[in-house]
C-alpha positions in Angstrom: -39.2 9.7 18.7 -37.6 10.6 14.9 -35.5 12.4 16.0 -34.4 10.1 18.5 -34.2 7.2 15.8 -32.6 9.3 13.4 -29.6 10.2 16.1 -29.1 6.4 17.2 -29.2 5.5 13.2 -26.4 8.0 12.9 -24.6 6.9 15.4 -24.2 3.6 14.8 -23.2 4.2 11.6 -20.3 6.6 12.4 -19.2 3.8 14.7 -19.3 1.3 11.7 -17.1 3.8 9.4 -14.4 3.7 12.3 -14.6 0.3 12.9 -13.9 -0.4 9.1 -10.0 -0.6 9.3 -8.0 -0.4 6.0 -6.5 -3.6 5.6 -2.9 -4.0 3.5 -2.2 -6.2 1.4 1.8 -6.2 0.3 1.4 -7.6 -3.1 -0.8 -5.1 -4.2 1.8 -2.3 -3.5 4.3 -4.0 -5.8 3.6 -1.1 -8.3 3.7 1.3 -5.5 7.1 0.0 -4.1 9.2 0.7 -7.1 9.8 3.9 -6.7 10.9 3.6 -3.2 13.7 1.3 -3.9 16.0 4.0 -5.1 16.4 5.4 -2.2 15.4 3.1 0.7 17.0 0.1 -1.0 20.4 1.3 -0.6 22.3 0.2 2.5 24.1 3.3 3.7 22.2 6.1 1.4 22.1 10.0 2.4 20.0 11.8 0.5 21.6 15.7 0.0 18.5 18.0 -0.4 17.8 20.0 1.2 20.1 19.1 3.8 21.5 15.7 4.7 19.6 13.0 5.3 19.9 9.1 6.1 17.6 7.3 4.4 16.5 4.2 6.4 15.7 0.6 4.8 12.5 0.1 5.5 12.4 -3.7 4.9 11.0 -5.2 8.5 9.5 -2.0 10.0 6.1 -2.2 11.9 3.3 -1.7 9.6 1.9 1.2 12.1 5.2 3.3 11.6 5.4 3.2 8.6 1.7 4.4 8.1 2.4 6.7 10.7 5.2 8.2 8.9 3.6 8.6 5.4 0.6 10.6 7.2 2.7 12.6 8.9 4.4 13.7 5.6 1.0 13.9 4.3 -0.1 16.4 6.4 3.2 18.1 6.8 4.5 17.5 9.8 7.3 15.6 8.3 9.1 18.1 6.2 11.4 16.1 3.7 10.5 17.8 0.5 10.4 14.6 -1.4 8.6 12.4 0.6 6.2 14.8 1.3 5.2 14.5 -2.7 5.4 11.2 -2.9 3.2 10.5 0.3 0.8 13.1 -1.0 -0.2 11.0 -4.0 -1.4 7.9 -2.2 -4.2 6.9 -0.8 -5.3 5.5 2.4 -5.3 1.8 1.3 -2.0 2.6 -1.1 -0.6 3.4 2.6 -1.4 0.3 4.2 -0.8 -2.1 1.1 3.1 -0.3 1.4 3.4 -0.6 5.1 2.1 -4.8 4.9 4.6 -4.8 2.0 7.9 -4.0 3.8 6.5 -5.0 7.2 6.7 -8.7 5.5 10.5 -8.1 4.7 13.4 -8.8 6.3 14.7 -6.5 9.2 17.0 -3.7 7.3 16.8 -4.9 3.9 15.1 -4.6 0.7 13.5 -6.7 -1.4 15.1 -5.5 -4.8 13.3 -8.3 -7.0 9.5 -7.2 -6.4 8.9 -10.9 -7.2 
């Protein structure tokens, strides 16, 4: 009967972990955010290493893709050099605070200010 206890106690509390969803908040990520501008801020911007890319402005992208993205360059199956740093330094709620931030922007800008 411990055992059984013990298995239905673990179980619900896996299923509480996954149920807990990070939640972002895009004022928080103001900090966060800065160092993005220099590159997704600028209409037009190709980056040159280690080939050409287009950087995109990420100002009114779905919160999902762009959490989507940064773990994908977290675990490498993204394969810009640069992003794949940056994305490595942050955090699971640092992710989702910078997706609610430019999800609240306006379709293909940026919001230079960081009010």
């Amino acid at each position: 009967m411990k055992k059984l206890l013990t298995m239905v106690v673990l179980g619900a509390a896996a299923t509480a972990v996954q149920a807990q969803e990070v939640k972002g908040n895009g004022d928080a990520a103001k900090d966060k955010v800065a160092m993005c501008i220099g590159c997704h801020g600028i209409p037009g911007y190709r980056a040159s290493f280690p080939e050409i890319y287009e950087v995109p402005l990420l100002g009114g992208q779905s919160a999902k893709y762009i959490e989507n993205a940064l773990k994908a360059y977290q675990k490498g199956e993204r394969k810009h050099p640069t992003m794949r740093s940056i994305a490595a330094t942050l955090t699971e709620q640092d992710i989702a605070n910078v997706a609610a931030y430019y999800s609240q922007q306006n379709a293909g800008t940026q919001n230079n200010s960081l009010k």
